[in-house]
C-alpha positions as CSV (number, residue, x, y, z in Angstrom):
1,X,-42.3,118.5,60.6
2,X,-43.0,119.4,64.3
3,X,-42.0,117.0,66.9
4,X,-44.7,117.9,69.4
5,X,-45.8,114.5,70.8
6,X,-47.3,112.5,73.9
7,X,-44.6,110.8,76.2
8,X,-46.8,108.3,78.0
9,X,-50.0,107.1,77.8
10,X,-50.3,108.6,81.4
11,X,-50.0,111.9,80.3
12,X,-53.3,112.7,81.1
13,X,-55.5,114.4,83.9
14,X,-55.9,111.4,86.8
15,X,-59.8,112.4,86.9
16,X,-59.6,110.7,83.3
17,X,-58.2,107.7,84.2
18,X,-60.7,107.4,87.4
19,X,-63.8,108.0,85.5
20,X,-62.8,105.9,82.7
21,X,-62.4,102.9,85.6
22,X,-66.3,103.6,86.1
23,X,-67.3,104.0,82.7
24,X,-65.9,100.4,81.5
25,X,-67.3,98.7,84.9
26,X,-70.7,100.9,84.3
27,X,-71.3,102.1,81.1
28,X,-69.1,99.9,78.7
29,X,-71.8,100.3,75.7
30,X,-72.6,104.1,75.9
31,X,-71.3,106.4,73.0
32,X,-70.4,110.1,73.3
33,X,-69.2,113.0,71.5
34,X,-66.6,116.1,72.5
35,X,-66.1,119.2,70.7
36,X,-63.3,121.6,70.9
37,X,-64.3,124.7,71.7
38,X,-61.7,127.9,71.1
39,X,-63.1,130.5,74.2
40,X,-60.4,132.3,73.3
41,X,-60.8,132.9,69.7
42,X,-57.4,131.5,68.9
43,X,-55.9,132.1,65.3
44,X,-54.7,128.8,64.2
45,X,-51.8,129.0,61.3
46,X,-51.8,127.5,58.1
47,X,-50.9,123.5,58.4
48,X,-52.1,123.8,62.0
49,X,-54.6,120.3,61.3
50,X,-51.8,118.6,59.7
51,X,-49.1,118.5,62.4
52,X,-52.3,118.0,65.1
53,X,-52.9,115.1,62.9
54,X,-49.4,113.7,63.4
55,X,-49.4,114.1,67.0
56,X,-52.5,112.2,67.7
57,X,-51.2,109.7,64.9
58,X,-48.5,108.9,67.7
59,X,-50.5,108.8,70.2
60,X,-51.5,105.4,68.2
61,X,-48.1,103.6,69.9
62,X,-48.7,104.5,73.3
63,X,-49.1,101.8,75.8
64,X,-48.8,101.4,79.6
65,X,-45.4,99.8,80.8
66,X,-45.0,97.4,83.3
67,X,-43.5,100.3,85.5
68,X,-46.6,102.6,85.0
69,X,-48.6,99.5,86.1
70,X,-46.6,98.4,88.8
71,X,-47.1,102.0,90.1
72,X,-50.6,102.2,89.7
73,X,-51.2,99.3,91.2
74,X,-49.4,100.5,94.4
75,X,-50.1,104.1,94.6
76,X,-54.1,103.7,93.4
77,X,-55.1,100.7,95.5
78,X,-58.7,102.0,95.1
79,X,-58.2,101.0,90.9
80,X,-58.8,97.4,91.0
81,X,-56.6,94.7,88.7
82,X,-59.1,94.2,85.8
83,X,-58.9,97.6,84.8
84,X,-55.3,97.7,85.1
85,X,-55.3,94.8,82.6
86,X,-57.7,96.8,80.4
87,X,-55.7,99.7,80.6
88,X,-52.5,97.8,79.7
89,X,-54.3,96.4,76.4
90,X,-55.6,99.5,75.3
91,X,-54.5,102.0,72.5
92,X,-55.2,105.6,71.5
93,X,-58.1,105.2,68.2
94,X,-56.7,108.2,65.8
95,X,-59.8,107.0,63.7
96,X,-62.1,109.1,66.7
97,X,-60.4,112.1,66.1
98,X,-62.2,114.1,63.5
99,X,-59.6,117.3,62.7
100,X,-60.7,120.1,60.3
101,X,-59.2,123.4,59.5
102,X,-60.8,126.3,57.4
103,X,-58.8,129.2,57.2
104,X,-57.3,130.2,61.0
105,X,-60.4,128.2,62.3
106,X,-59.9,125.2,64.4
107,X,-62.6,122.1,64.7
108,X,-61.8,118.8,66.4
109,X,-64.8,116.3,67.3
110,X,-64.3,113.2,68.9
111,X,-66.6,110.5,68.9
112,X,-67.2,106.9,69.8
113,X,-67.4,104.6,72.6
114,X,-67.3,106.8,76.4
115,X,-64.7,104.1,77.8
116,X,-62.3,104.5,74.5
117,X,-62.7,108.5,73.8
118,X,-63.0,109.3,77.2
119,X,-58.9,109.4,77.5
120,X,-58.9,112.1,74.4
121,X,-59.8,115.1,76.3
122,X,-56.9,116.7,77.7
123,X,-54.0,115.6,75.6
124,X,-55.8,117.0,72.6
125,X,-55.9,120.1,74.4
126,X,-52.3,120.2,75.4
127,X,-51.0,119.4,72.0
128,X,-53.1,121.6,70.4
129,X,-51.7,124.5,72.8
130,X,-48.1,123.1,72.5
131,X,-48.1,123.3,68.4
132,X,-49.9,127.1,68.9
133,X,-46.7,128.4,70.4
134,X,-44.2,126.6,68.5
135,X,-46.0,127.1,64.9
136,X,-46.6,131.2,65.5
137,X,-42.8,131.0,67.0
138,X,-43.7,132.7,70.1
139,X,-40.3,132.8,72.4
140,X,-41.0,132.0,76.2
141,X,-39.5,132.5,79.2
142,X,-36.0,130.5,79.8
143,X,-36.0,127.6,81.6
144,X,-33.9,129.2,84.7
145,X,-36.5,131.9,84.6
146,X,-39.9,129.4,84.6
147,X,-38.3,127.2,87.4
148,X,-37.8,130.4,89.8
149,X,-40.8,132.0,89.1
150,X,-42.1,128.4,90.1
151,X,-39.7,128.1,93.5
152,X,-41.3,131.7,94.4
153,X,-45.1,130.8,94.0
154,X,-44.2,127.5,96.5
155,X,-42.4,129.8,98.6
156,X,-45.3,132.1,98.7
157,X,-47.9,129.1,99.0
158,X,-45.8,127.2,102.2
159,X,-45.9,130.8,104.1
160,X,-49.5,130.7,103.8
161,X,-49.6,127.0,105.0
162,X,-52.1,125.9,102.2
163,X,-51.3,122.6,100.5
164,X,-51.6,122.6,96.7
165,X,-51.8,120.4,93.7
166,X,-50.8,120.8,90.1
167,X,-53.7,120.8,87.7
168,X,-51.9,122.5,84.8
169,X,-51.5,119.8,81.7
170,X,-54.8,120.8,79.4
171,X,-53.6,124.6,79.0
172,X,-49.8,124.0,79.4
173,X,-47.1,126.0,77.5
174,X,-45.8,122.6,76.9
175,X,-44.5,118.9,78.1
176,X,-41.0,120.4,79.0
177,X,-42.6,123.5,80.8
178,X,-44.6,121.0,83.2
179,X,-41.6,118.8,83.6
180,X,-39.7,122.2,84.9
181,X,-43.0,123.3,86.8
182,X,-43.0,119.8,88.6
183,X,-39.2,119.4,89.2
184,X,-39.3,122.7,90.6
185,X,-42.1,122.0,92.9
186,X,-40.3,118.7,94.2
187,X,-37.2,120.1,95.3
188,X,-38.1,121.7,98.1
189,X,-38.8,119.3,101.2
190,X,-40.6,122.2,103.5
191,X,-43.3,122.9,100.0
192,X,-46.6,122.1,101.0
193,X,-46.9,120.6,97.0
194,X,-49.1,118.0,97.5
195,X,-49.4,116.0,94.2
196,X,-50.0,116.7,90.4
197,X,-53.2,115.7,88.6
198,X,-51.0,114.4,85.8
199,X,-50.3,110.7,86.2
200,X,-47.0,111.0,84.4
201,X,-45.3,113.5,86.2
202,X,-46.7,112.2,89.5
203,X,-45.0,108.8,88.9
204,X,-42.0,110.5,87.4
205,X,-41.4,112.8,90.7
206,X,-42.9,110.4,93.6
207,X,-45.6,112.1,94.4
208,X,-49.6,111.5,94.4
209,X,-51.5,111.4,91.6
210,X,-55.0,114.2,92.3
211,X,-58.3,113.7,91.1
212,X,-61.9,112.2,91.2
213,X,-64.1,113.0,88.5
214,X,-65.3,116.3,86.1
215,X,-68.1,117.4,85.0
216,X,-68.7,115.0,82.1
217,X,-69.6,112.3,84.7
218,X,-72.4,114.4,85.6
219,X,-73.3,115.7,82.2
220,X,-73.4,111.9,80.5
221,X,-75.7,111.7,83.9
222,X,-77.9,114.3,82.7
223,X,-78.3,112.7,79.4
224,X,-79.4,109.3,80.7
225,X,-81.2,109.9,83.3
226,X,-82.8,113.4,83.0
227,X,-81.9,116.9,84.8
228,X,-83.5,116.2,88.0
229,X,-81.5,112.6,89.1
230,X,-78.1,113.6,87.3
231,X,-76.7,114.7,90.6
232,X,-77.6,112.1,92.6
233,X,-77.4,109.4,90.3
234,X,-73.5,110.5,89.1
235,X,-72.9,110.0,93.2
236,X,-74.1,107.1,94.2
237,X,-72.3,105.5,90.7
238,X,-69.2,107.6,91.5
239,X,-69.8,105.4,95.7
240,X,-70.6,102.3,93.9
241,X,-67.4,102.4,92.1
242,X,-65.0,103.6,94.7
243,X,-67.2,102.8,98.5
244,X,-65.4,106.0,100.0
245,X,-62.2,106.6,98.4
246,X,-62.3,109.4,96.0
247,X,-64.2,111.3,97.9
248,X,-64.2,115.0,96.4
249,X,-67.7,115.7,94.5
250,X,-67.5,118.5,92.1
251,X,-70.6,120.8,93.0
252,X,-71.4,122.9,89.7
253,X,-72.3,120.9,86.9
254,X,-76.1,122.3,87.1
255,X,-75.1,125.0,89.9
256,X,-74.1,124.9,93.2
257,X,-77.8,125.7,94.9
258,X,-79.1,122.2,92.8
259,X,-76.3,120.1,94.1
260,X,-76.5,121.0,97.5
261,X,-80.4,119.6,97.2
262,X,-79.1,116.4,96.4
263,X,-76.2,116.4,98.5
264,X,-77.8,114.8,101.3
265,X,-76.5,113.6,105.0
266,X,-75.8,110.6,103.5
267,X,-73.4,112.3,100.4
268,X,-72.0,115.0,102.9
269,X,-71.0,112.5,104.7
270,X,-69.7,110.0,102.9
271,X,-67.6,112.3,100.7
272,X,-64.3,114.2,102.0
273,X,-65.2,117.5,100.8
274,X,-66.4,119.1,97.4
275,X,-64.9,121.1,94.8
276,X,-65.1,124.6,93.8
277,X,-64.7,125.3,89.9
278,X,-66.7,128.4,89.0
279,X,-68.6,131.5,90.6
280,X,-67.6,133.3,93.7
281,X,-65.4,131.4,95.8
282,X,-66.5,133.2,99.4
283,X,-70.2,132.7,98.9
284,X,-69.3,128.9,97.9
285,X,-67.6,128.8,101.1
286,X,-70.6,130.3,103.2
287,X,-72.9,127.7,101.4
288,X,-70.8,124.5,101.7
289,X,-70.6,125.5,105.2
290,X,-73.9,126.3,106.2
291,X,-75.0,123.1,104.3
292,X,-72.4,120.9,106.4
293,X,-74.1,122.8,109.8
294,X,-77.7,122.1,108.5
295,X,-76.8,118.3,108.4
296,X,-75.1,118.6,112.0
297,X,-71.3,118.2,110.2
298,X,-68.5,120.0,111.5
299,X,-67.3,121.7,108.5
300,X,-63.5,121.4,110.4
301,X,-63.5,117.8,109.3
302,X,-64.4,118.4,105.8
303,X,-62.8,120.6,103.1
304,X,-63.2,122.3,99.5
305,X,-61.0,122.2,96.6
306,X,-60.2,125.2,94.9
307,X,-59.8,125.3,91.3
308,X,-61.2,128.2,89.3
309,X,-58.6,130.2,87.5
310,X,-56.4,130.1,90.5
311,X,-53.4,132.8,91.1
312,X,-51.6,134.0,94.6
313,X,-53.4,136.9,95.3
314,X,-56.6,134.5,95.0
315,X,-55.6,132.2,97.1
316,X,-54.7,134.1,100.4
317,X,-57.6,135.6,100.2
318,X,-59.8,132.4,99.9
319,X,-57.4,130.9,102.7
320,X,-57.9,134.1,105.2
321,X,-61.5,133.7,104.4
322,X,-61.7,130.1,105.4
323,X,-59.6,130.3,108.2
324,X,-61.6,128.7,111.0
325,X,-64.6,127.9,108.6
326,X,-63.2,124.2,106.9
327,X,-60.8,122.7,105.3
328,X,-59.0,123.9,102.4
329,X,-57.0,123.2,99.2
330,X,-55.7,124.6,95.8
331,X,-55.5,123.0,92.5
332,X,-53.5,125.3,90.8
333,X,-53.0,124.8,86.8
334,X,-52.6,127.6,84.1
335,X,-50.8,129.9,86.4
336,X,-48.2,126.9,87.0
337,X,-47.3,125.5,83.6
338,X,-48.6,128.5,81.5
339,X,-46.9,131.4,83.3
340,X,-43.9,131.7,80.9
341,X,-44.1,135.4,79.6
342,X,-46.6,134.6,76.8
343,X,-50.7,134.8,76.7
344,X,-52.0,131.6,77.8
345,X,-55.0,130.4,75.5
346,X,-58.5,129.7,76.4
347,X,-59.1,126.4,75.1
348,X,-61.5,123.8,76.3
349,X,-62.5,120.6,75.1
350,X,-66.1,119.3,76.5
351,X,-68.9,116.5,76.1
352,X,-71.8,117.8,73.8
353,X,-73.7,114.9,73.2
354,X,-74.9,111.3,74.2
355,X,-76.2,108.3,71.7
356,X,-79.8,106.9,72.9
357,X,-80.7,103.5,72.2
358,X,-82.5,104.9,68.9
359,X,-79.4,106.4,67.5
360,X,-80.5,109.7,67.7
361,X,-78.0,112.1,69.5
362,X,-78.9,114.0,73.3
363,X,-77.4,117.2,73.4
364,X,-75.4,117.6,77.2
365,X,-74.9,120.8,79.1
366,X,-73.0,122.1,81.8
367,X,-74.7,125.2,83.4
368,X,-71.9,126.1,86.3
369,X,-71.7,129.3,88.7
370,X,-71.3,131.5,86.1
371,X,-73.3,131.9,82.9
372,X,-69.9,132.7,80.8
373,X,-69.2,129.0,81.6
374,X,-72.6,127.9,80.4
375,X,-71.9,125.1,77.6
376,X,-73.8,123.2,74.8
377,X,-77.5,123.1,72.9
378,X,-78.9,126.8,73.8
379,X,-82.7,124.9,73.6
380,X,-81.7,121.8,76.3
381,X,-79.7,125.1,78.9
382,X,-83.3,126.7,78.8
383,X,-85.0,123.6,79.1
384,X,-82.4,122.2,82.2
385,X,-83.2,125.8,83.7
386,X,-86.9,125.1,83.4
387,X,-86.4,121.5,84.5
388,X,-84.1,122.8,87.9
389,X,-85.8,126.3,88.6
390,X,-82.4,128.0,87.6
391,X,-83.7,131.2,87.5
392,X,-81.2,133.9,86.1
C-alpha cells in the first residue's frame, strides 16, 4: 500500500490548464493519444502498475474548490467564467489510463477526448517518478538540507538579477520536495522568484501561476492541418483565444529556423517574447534577435524564456550573453525539485497521435533543436523534414 497521491486537481503544469481553455472553446470533438516514453531507461520494480493504478484511481475524487475557483478567477482574468464552470464540473477519467507492466518495463497510454485527457500529462509523470523513489527505497536528501540548497540557488539567481519561475512538477522527487522547493523560494522578499508553473503551489504560496502553451498545441496543429500551417495556425488559435495575454510562443516544435518563417510582424509583435526549449541557447538568442531587428522590433522590449535543462552555471552564462541584446527569463524545473542527492529520471510523457474523421489514427511529431529530442512515427519525422526542408 503506497500512499503516493494527487492533492488538488490543480496540481498540474498552468500550460495545461491554458491549453485545455482552448481545446474545449476550439476543439471540443477532437481525440488524441499520449504515450509514456522512459528516455531514461528506468527499471520499474515488481507491483510498480498496481500502485500507479491506485494513484490515478484517486485522482477519480479530485475536484476544484470554491477557493481554487475563487482564485482563478482573480489571478487568471484572461480564463473566462464558462470554463471555470467546466472546470469545476469536471473529473479525472481513470478509464483513459491504459497501465501495463512486463517485467521492469513500463507502458502507459492515454487516450480519448483532447479537452478530458489533456489534464493527464504531468501528473502521470510526477506520480510515476514519486512511486520510483519510494518503491526502490532510495533515501534523499533531508528536508533542512533540500530547503538550503534551494535558499542558495535564489541567492545565487537575485545576484545575477534574473527573475525565475518554477517549472519543476513533471520530474519532481516528490509533492513534499516541491512544497519545500516553493516555501523555500517564498521566504525571501529580495528573490527575484517570480511564479511557479504549478497552479497548486502558486495559489498555496501567493504567487503567479507561469505558462502559455507546449508543444502539443502545435503538434495536434500539425495533425490537422498539415506541416506547413501548424505554426501559424497554433498562433493565431492560441490570439483568438487569449487577444494578447499569454503572449510567450514556444519556437521549436518543427525547429526554430521554420518558426521564425511564420513568426511574422504581426506574431512578433503581438506576442511578449518566445520560448527557448531545446538546442543552443546563444545561437537562439542571435536568431530571436536578428529576427526582432529584420521586422524593425527593438529586441529590449521583448524577451525569451529559458527552459532547457536549466542549472546555475547555465544560466549566467545565457544572462551575460544577453546582456544588452533582450529581455530575459528562466524556468527552472528538475534542478529545483529534483536536486535531492539522488539521479533524477528522464521521463516524458508526449502526444503521438490524432483521430481523423475516418477513425484512422495521424501519427504527431515534435522535431525540436536537437535531433535527441526528435519524437514519434520515424516515416511522418522524414516526411515533416521533407515537407519543411529540415535538412540534417
Amino acid at each position: 500500500m503506497h500512499d503516493v497521491r494527487l492533492n488538488s486537481i490543480l496540481d498540474n503544469d498552468f500550460y495545461k490548464i491554458t491549453m485545455q481553455n482552448a481545446v474545449v472553446k476550439l476543439f471540443p470533438g477532437s481525440i488524441v493519444k499520449y504515450e509514456f516514453i522512459n528516455r531514461g531507461k528506468h527499471q520499474f520494480p515488481e507491483g510498480f502498475d498496481a500502485a500507479l493504478r491506485e494513484a490515478v484511481n484517486k485522482m477519480a475524487e479530485l475536484k476544484l474548490t470554491k477557493d481554487e475557483k475563487k482564485f482563478m478567477a482573480k489571478t487568471c482574468p484572461y480564463i473566462d467564467l464558462p470554463y471555470l464552470d467546466f472546470l469545476e464540473g469536471y473529473h479525472y477519467d481513470p478509464s483513459e489510463v491504459k497501465i501495463i507492466q512486463n517485467g521492469s518495463d513500463l507502458s502507459v497510454i492515454v487516450e480519448g477526448l483532447w479537452y478530458r485527457t489533456i489534464l493527464w500529462e504531468v501528473p502521470l509523470l510526477a506520480l510515476i517518478s514519486e512511486l520510483h523513489y519510494e518503491m526502490n527505497h532510495m533515501e534523499r536528501d533531508s528536508n533542512e538540507v533540500v530547503m538550503s540548497k534551494t535558499i542558495e540557488k535564489a541567492e545565487s539567481l537575485a545576484r545575477l538579477g534574473v527573475n525565475f519561475a518554477e517549472f519543476g512538477t513533471r520530474r519532481r522527487h516528490s509533492y513534499k520536495v516541491q512544497n519545500l522547493v516553493v516555501e523555500a523560494l517564498t521566504q525571501n522578499k529580495q528573490s527575484t522568484f517570480i511564479g511557479s508553473s504549478n497552479v497548486h503551489f502558486a495559489m498555496k504560496y501567493g504567487v503567479k501561476p507561469i505558462g502559455t502553451h507546449a508543444h502539443e498545441w502545435f503538434m495536434f496543429h500539425a495533425a490537422e492541418y498539415g506541416f506547413k500551417m501548424a505554426n501559424e495556425l497554433a498562433l493565431e488559435h492560441w490570439v483568438d483565444v487569449y487577444r494578447g495575454d499569454l503572449g510567450v510562443a514556444l519556437s521549436d516544435t518543427y525547429t526554430t529556423d521554420v518558426f521564425f518563417q511564420q513568426f511574422d510582424k504581426k506574431f512578433a509583435k503581438l506576442f511578449d517574447g518566445v520560448r527557448h526549449d531545446s538546442g543552443d541557447p546563444f545561437e537562439f538568442t542571435d536568431k530571436t534577435v536578428a529576427h526582432y531587428e529584420k521586422n524593425g522590433i527593438n529586441p529590449l522590449f521583448k524577451y525569451i524564456i529559458f527552459s532547457d535543462a536549466l542549472n546555475l552555471e547555465k544560466v549566467e552564462e545565457i544572462t551575460n550573453y544577453c546582456k544588452g541584446k533582450i529581455g530575459i527569463s528562466f524556468g527552472i524545473g528538475t534542478n529545483l525539485t529534483n536536486d535531492v542527492g539522488l539521479k533524477p529520471m528522464n521521463i516524458v510523457m508526449k502526444l503521438i497521435g490524432v483521430q481523423a474523421p475516418n477513425q484512422d489514427w495521424i501519427p504527431t511529431v515534435k522535431l525540436s533543436d536537437e535531433h535527441g529530442k526528435y519524437t514519434g512515427d520515424p516515416k511522418m519525422i522524414e516526411l515533416a523534414k521533407e515537407f519543411l526542408r529540415i535538412k540534417d
